[in-house]
matplotlib code that plots the C-alpha trace (Angstrom):
import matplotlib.pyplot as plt

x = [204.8, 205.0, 207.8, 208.2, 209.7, 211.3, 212.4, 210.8, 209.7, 211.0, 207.5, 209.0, 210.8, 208.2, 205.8, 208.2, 208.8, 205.5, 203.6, 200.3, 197.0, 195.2, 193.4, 196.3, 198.7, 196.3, 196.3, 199.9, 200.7, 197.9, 199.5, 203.0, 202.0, 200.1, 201.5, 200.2, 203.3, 201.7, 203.7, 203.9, 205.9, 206.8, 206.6, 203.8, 201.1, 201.4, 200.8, 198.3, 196.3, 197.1, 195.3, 192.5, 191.3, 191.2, 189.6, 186.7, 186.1, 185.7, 183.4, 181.6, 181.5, 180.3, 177.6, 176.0, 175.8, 173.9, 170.2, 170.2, 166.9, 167.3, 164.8, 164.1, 165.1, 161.4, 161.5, 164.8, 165.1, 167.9, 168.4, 167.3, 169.8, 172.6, 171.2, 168.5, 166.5, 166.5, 163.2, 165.2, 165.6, 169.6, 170.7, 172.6, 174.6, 172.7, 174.1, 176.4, 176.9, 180.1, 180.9, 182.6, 179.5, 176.8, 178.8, 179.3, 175.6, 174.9, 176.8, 175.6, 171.9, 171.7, 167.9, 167.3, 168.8, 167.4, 168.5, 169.8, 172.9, 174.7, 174.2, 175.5, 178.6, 179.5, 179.0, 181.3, 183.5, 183.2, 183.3, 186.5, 188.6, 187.1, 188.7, 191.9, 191.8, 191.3, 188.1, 189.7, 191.1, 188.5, 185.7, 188.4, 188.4, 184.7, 183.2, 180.0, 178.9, 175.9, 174.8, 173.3, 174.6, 177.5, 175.4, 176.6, 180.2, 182.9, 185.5, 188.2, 186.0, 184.6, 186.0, 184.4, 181.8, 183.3, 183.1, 185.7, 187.4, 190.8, 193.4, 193.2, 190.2, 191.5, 189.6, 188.1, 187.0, 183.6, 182.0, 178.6, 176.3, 173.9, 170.4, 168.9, 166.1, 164.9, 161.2, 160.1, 158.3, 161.8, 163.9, 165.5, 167.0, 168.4, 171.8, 173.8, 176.8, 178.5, 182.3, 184.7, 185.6, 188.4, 188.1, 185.2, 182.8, 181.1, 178.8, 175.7, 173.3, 169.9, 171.6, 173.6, 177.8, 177.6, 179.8, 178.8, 176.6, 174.6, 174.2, 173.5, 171.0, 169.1, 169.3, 167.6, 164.6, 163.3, 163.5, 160.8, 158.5, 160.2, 163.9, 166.5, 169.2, 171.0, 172.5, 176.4, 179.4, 180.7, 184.1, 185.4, 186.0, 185.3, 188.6, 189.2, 192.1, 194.5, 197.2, 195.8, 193.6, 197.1, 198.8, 196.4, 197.9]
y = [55.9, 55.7, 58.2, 57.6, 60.5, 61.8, 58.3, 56.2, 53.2, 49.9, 47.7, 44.5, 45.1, 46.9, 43.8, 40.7, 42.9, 44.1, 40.8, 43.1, 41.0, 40.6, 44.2, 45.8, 44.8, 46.1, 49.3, 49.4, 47.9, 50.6, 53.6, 52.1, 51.8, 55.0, 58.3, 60.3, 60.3, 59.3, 60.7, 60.1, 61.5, 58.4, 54.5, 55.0, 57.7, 54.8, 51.6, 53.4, 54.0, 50.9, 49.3, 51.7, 50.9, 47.7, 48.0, 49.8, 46.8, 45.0, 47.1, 47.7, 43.7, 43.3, 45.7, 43.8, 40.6, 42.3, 43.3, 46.9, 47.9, 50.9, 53.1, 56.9, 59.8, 59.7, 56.4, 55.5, 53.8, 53.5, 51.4, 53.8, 52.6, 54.2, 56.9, 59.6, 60.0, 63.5, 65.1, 64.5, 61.1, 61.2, 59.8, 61.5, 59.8, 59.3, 61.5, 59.1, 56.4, 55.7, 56.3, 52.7, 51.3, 52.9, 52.3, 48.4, 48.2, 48.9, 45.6, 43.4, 45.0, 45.6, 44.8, 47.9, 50.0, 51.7, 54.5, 55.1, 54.6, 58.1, 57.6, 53.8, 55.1, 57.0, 54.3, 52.3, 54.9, 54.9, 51.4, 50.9, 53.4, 51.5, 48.4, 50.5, 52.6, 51.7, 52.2, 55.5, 56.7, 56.6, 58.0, 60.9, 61.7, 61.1, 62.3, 63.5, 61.5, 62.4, 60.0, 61.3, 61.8, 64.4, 67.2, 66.6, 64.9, 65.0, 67.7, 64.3, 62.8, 65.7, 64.7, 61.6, 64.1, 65.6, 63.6, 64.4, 63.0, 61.3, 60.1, 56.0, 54.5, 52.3, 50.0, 52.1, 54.4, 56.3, 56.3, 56.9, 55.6, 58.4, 57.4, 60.8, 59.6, 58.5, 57.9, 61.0, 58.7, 57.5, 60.2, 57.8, 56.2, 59.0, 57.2, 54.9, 55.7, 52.8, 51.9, 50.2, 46.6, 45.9, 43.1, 45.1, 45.1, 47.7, 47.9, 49.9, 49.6, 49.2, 47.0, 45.0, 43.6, 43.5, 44.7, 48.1, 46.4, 44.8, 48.1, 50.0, 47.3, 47.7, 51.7, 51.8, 50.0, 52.9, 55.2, 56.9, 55.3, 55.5, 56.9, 57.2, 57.6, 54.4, 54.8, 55.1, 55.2, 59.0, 59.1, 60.8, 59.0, 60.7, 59.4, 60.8, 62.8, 59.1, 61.4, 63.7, 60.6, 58.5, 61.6, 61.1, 60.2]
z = [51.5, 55.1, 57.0, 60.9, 62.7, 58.8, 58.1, 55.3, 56.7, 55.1, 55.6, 55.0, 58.0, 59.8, 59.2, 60.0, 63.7, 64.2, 62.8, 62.0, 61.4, 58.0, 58.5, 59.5, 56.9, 54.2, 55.5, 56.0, 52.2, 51.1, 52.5, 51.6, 47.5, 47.5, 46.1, 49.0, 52.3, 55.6, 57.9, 61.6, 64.3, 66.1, 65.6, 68.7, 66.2, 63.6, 65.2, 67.3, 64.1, 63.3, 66.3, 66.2, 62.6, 63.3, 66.5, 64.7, 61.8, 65.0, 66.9, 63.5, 63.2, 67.1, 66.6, 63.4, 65.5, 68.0, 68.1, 68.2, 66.3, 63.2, 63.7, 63.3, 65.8, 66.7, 67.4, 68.9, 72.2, 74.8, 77.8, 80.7, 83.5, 81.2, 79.6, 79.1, 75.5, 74.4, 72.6, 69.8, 69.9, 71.1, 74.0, 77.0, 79.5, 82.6, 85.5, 88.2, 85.2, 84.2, 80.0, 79.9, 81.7, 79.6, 76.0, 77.1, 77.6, 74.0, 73.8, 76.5, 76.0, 72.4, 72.0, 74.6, 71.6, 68.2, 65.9, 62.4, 61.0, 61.3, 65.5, 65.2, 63.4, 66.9, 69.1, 67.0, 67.2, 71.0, 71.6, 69.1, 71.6, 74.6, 73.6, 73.5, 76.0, 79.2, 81.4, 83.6, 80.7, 78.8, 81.2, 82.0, 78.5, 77.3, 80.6, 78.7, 76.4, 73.9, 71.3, 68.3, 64.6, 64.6, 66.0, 69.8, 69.0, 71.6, 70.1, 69.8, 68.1, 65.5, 62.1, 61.7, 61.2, 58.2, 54.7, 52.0, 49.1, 49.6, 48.0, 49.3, 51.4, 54.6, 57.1, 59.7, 57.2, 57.2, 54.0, 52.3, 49.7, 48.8, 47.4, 45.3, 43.8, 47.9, 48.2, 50.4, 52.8, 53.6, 54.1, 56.7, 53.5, 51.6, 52.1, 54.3, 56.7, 56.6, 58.0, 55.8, 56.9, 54.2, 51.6, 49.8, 52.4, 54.5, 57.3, 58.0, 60.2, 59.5, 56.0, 57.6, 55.8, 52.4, 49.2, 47.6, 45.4, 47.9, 49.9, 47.0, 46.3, 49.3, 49.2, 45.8, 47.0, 48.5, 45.7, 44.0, 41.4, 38.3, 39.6, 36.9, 39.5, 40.9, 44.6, 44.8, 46.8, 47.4, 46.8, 50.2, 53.9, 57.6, 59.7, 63.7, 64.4, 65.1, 65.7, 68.2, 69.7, 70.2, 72.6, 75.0, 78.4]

ax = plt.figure().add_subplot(projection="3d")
ax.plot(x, y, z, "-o")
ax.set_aspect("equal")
plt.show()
């Protein structure tokens, strides 16, 4: 069930005046069947979830067609125009650099790029509200940005570090596949972060799209000799604050 400012919101009607895309009108027929009450307080909250969700499949979608490398922390590169590397393998916006500038050149200058998955998620996350916000909004509100996992997160930005069960899975979604039985000469694959693109398929980088199967698939390779213990999907999802994320003026 969806309620707009304490009203229930007819989503026939809501669809034939909003026109929502394919991605879009899952999530809203998702949250309209489902027992849980998503509850927004005004029509502006909701669609900008709306738009943000599906503005992340597409950055997710971008950032598989480009030619950024996966690699490890001790390994990762960055494009040094835009940003400094850290000892610890992040990346740190280069003083004078605008953020729009530097998270559009992971973009235009992909092959300059490598890290693992966790690290990818936030630049997806980054570059999803990029394509929403615009550029002096966004570098007034991410004026120091610092790329790596969810140790150094912007405080907007801090649940997607924060995996937990839920009662329905969306597009936009953060979820996991967790490998156990990982081959300790590849801790970098003791699972994947992945983003939820709808239709059964996920992306993670370093895998690539493909259904659960597929990913879980690729994760098992790198198991220990003689694993009992197949890799699976963790039921739980890391989603930003949309509500908090669409009051910003």
């Amino acid at each position: 069930m969806i309620i707009i400012s304490n009203n229930v919101v007819d989503v026939n009607t809501f669809i034939h005046d909003y026109n929502p895309n394919d991605i879009e009108k899952d999530i809203i027929t998702k949250m309209d069947l489902s027992k849980s009450q998503y509850e927004y307080d005004s029509l502006t909250q909701f669609k900008f979830e709306l738009d943000f969700r599906y503005s992340i499949v597409i950055a997710a979608k971008n950032l598989n067609k480009g030619d950024m490398d996966f690699r490890t922390f001790r390994k990762s590169i960055c494009n040094p125009d835009y940003w400094d590397r850290t000892k610890e393998g992040g990346f740190i916006l280069k003083k004078g650099v605008a953020p729009s500038d530097a998270i559009k050149d992971i973009s235009i200058n992909s092959y300059k790029y490598g890290t693992e998955c966790a690290t990818a998620m936030i630049i997806i996350y980054y570059q999803a509200l990029l394509n929403i916000f615009s550029a002096n909004l966004f570098n007034r509100v991410f004026p120091n940005i610092q790329l790596m996992n969810w140790h150094y997160i912007d405080n907007l930005l801090e649940d997607v570090g924060f995996i937990k069960k839920r009662s329905d899975y969306f597009p936009g979604d953060r979820r996991y596949f967790y490998n156990p039985d990982v081959d300790p000469v590849a801790p970098e694959w003791q699972g994947e972060n992945v983003i939820d693109l709808s239709n059964g398929l996920y992306y993670g980088h370093g895998i690539g799209i493909g259904d659960a199967d597929e990913i879980i698939s690729e994760l098992n390779k790198f198991r220990i000799k003689e694993a009992t213990t197949s890799s699976y999907l963790l039921d739980s999802a890391a989603r930003p604050d949309f509500k908090s994320l669409a009051d910003i003026k």
